[in-house]
N, C-alpha and C positions, 0 to 999 in steps of 0.2 A: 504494500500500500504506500503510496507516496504522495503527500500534500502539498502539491504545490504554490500554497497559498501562506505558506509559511516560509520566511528568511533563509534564506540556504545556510545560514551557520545554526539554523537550529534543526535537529532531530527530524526530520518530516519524510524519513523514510521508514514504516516497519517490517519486519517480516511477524509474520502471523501464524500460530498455529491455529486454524480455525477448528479442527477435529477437538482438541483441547482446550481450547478460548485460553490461548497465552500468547503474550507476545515475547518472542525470543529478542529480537535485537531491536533497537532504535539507531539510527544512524544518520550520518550525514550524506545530501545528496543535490548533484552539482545538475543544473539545469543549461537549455542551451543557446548561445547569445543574441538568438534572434525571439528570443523568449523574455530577454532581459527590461524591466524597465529604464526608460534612458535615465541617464544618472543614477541611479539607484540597481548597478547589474546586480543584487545579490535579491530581487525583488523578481517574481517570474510574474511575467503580467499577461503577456502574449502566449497562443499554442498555434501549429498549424500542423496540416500534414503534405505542404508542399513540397518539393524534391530541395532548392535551393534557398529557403528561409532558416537554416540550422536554427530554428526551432525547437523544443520540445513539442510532444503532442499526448493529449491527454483519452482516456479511456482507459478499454481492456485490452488487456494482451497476453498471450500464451508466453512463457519462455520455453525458446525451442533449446538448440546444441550451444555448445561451448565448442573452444580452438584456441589454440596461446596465439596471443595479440602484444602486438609494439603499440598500442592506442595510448592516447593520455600519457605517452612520453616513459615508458617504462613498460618492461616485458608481463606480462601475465595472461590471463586467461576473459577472454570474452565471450558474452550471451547473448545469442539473437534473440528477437523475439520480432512473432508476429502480430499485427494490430487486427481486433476484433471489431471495431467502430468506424462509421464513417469518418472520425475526428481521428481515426489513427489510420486505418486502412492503409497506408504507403511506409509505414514503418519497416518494412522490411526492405524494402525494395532503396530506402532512404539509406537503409543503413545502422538506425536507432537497435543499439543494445548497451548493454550493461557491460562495463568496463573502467576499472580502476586508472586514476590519472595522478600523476604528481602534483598535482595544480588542487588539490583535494587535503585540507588538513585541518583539525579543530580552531586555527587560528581566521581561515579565509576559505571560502570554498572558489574556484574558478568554474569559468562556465565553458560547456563543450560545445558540441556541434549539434547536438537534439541530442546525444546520449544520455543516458542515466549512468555519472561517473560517482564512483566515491573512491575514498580512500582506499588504496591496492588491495593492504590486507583485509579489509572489508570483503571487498570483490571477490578476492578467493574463496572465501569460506562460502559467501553470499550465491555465487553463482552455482558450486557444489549442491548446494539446497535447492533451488527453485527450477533446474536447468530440468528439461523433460518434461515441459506440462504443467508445468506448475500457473497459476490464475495472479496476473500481475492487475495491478488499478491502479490508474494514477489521476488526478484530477488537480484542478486551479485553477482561480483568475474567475469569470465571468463566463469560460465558454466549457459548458456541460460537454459532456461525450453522446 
């Protein structure tokens, strides 16, 4: 679950066990700079699902496969996912996945290109979990999925 209507230096990413009603992690979570408000990039105002707006986009999404990735400036492992909504539908074809960025840390989050970035070690363990199926939702700003 990711809320994108809260400051990217704060928490606004969970994972969830919903079979158990716990949440395992709270985390940080970087949005992308066409999503940003002007002067205020740490503010997600805008979503789209166009090819070249590197945007974030909001809805549902399946996460599909993982593969080690150079993204966000250092080696690890990256999570596609496909969009379930008209408001995401091109998320795959865009490129949007999950994927850990150096640009990512408790002091400043930076923002990516539409991906859903955090903190590397984050990404590791995070992507482990939810890769294969697992029910992403992300939502913010004004514009419903």
């Amino acid at each position: 679950l990711i809320d994108f209507r809260k400051i990217n230096t704060e928490h606004r990413l969970w994972l969830v066990d919903i079979k158990n009603d716990l949440v395992l992690r709270k985390e940080l979570v970087g949005h992308g700079t066409g999503s940003a408000l002007k002067g205020s990039p740490g503010w997600a105002k805008f979503f789209s699902n166009e090819p070249a707006s590197k945007a974030s986009c909001v809805g549902g999404f399946v996460a599909l496969n993982t593969w080690p990735s150079e993204l966000g400036g250092q080696s690890g492992t990256a999570l596609a996912v496909d969009g379930l909504d008209k408001s995401n539908a091109a998320a795959r074809s865009r490129g949007i996945r999950f994927h850990g960025a150096t640009y990512v840390k408790p002091s400043s989050v930076g923002n990516s290109h539409g991906c859903f970035v955090t903190m590397s070690p984050v990404n590791e363990h995070l992507v482990k979990v939810i890769a294969g199926g697992s029910f992403v939702y992300a939502f913010g700003g004004d514009d419903p999925a």
